[in-house]
Backbone bond lengths (Angstrom), bond angles and torsions (degrees), N, CA, C in turn:
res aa  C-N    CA-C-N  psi(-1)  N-CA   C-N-CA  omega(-1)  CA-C   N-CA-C  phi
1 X - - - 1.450 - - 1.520 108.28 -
2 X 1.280 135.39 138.31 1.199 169.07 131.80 1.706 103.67 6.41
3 X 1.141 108.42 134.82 1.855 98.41 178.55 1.661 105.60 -88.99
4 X 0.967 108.85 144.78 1.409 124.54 164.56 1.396 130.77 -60.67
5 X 1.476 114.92 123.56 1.835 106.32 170.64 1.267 109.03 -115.84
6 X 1.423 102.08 149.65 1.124 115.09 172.42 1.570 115.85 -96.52
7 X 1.918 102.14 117.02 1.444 104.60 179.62 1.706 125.67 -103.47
8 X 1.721 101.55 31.95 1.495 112.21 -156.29 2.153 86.45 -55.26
9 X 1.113 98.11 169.35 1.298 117.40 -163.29 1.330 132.62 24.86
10 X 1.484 116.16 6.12 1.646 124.68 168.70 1.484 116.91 -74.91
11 X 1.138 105.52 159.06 1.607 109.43 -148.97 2.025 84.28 -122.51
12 X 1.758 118.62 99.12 1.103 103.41 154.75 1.603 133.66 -110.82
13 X 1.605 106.71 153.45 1.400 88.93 177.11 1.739 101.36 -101.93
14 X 1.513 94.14 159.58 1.616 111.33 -176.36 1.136 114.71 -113.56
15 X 1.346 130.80 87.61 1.698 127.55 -172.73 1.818 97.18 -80.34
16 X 1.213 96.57 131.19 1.832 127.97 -164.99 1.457 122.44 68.87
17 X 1.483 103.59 31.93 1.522 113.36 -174.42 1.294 130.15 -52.09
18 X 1.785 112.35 -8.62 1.232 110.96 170.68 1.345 130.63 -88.41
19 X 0.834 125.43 9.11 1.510 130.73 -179.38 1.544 116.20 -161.36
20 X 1.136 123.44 -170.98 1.423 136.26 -168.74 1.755 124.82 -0.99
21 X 1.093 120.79 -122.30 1.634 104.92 -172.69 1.947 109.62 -73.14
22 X 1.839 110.06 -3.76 1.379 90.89 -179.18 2.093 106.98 -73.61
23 X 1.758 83.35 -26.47 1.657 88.35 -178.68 1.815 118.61 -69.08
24 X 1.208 115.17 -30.25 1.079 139.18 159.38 1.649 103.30 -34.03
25 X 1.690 126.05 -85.69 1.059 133.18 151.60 1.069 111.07 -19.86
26 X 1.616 134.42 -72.98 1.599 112.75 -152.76 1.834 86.83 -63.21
27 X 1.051 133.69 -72.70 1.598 151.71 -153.50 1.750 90.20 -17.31
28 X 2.078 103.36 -56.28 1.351 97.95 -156.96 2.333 99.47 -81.54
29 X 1.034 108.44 -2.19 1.399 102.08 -174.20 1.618 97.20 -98.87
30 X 0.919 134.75 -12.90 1.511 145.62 158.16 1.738 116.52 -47.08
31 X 1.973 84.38 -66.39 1.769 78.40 172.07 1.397 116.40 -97.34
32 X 1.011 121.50 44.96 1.555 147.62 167.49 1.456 107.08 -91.65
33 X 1.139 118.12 -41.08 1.830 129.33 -158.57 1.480 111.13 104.34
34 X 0.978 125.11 5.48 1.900 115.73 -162.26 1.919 97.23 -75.84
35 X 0.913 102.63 175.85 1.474 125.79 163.26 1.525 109.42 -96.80
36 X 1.295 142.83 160.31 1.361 131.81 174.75 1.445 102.80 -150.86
37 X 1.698 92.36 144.82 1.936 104.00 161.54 1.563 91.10 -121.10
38 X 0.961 104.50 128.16 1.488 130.92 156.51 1.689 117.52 -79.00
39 X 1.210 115.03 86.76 1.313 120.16 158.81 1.671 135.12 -82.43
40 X 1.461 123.33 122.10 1.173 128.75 -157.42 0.938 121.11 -169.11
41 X 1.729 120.28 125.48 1.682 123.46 -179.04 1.825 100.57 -55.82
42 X 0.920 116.93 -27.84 1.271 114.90 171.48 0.923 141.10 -95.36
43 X 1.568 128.55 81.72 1.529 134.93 -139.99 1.420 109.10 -74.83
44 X 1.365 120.13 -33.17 1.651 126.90 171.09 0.822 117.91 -38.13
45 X 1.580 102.91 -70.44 1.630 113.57 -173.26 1.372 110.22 -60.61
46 X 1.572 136.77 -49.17 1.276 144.61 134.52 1.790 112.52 12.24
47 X 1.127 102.96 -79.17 1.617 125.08 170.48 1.544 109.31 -57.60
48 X 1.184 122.27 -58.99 1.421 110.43 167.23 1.533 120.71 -33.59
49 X 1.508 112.35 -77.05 0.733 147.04 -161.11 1.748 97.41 -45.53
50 X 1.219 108.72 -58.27 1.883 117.69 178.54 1.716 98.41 -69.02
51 X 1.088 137.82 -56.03 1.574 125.19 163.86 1.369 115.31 -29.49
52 X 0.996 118.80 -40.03 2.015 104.72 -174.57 1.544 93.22 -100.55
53 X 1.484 114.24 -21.19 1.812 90.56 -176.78 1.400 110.45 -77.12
54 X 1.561 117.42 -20.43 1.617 115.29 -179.82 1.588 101.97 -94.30
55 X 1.107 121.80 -6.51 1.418 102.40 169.56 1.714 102.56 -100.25
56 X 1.279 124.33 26.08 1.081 136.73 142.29 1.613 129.68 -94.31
57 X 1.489 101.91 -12.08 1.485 88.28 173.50 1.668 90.47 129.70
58 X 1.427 119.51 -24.86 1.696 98.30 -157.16 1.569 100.57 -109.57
59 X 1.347 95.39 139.65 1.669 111.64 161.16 1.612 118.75 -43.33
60 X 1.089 142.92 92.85 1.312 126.49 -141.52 2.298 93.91 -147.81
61 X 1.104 102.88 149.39 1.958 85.38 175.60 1.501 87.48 -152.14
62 X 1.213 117.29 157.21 1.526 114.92 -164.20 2.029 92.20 -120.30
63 X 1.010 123.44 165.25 1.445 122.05 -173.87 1.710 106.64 -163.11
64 X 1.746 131.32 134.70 0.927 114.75 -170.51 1.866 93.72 -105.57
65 X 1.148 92.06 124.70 1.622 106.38 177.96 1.968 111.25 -127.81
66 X 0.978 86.07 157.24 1.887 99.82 175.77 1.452 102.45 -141.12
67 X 1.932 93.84 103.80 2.144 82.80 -176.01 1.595 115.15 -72.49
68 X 1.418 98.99 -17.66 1.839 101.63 171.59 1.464 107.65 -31.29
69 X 1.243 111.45 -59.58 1.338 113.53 -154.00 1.915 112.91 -114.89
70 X 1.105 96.07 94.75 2.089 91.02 -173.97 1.394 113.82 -37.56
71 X 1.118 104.70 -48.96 2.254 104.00 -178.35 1.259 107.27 -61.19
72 X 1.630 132.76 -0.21 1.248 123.72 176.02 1.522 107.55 -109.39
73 X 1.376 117.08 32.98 1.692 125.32 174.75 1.200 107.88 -147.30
């Protein structure tokens, strides 16, 4: 297995953070220490997703972005 970092006070962003392996990612950079933005055409899930990570403890903000397209961030 892979070594571990520690991201206590780093600030990452997660492009497709609402669902599947981007949520995966935030989950494991969460219990890492990081801070997180959750970026996602899907702002719900987005919002979900930062509701259980801050009622876990993490600094977390959800944002609806589409990296396809720059004028949509």
């Amino acid at each position: 297995m892979g070594r571990r970092r520690d991201f206590d006070g780093s600030i990452v962003a997660v492009t497709g953070g609402g669902s599947g392996l981007g949520a995966a990612y935030a989950r494991r950079f969460a219990q890492a220490g990081a801070k997180l933005a959750l970026l996602d055409v899907d702002l719900a899930r987005a919002e979900s997703l930062r509701d259980e990570l801050e009622r876990a403890g993490t600094a977390c903000l959800a944002l609806r972005c589409d990296v396809r397209e720059e004028s949509a961030c």
